[in-house]
C-alpha positions in Angstrom: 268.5 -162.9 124.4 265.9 -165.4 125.6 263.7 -162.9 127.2 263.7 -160.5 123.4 262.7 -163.6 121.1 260.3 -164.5 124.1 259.0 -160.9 124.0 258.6 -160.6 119.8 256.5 -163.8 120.3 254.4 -162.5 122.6 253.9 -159.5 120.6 253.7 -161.1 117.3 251.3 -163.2 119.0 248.9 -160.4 120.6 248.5 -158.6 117.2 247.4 -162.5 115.8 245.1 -162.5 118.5 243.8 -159.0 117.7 243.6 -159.1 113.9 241.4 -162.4 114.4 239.6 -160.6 116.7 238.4 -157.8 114.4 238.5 -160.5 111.7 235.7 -162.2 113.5 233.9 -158.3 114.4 233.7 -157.8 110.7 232.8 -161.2 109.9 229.9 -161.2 112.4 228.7 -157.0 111.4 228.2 -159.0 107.4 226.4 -162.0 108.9 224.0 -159.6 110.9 223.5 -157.7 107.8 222.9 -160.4 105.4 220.3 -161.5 107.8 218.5 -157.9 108.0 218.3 -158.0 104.1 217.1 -161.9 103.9 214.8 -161.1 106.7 213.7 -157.8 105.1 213.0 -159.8 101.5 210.9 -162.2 102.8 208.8 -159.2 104.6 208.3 -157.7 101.2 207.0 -160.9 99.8 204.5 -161.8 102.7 201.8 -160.1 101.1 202.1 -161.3 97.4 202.3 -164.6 98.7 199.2 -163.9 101.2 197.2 -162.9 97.7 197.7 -165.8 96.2 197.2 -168.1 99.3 193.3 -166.1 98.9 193.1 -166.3 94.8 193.7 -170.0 95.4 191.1 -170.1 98.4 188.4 -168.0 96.0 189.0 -170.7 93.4 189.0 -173.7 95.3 185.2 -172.5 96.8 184.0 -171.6 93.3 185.0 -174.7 91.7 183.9 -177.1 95.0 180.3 -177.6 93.8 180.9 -178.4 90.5 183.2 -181.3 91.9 181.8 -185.0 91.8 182.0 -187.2 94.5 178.8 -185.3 96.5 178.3 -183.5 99.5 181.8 -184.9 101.4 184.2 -184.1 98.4 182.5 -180.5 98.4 182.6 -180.1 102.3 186.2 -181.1 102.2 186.5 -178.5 99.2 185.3 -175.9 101.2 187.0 -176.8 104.2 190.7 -176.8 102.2 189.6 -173.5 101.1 189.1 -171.9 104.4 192.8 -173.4 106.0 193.9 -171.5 102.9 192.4 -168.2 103.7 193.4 -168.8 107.4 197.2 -169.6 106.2 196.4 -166.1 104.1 195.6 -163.8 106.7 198.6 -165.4 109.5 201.0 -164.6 106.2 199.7 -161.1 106.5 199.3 -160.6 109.9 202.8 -162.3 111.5 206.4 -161.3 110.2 209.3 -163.5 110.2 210.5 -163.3 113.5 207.3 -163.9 114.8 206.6 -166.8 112.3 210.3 -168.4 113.4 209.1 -167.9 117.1 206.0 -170.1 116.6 207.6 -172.7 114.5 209.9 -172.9 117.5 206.8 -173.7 120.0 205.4 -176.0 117.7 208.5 -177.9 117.4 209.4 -178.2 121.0 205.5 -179.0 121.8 205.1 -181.5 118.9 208.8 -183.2 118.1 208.0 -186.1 116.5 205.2 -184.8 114.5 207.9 -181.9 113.4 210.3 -184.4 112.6 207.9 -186.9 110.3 206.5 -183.4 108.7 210.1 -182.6 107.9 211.2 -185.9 106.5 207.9 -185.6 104.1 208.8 -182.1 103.2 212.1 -183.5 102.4 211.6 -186.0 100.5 209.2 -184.0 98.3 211.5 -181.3 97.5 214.3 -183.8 96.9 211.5 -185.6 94.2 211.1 -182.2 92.4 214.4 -181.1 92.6 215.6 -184.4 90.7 212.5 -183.5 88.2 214.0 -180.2 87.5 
C-alpha cells in the first residue's frame, strides 16, 4: 500500500514538474517575442528621431550668430550643433543591439561617470514626471 501512494506521488509529482516545465517554455517563447517586437519598434523610429536630431542641428547653426554673448556663445552654438548632427548620423547608422552593446562598454570602462549620468537622468525624469 506504501509503495502505490508512494508511486501516485511520484507520478503526480513528475507531471507538476513537466507542466511547469512547458509553463516556463511558453512563458520564455512570449518574453523572446515581446522583445523582437520592442526591439523591432524602436528600429522603425531610429530614423524619425535621427531627422529631428538634424532639424534641431540646422536650427541651432542658423540661429547661433544672431545669439549675443559674442564669438564664445556662437562657437559653443555651433559646436552643440555638430554633437547633434553626430548623435543624428550614430541614430541612423547603429540599431539597438548594437547601441545596447556600446552602452555596455561605456559603462564597464566609465562606472562612476555611468552612475552620476544616471542619477541626473533620474532625477530629471522624476522632475517632469511630477510636472505632468
Amino acid at each position: 500500500m506504501t509503495e502505490k501512494i508512494t508511486d501516485e506521488m511520484n507520478a503526480a509529482m513528475d507531471k507538476a514538474r513537466e507542466q511547469m516545465s512547458d509553463a516556463s517554455a511558453v512563458a520564455k517563447q512570449k518574453a523572446e517575442e515581446l522583445g523582437r517586437q520592442a526591439e523591432s519598434r524602436m528600429d522603425a523610429a531610429r530614423e524619425p528621431a535621427a531627422s529631428r536630431l538634424e532639424g534641431a542641428a540646422s536650427t541651432l547653426h542658423q540661429k547661433a550668430d544672431n545669439l549675443p554673448g559674442g564669438p564664445k556663445v556662437r562657437d559653443a552654438a555651433h559646436s552643440a550643433a555638430n554633437k547633434l548632427t553626430d548623435a543624428a548620423n550614430y541614430v541612423r547608422t547603429h540599431n539597438v543591439r548594437e547601441t545596447a552593446a556600446d552602452v555596455d562598454r561605456t559603462v564597464r570602462r566609465y562606472p562612476a561617470q555611468s552612475l552620476l549620468a544616471a542619477l541626473c537622468v533620474g532625477f530629471l525624469a522624476g522632475r517632469l514626471i511630477r510636472r505632468v
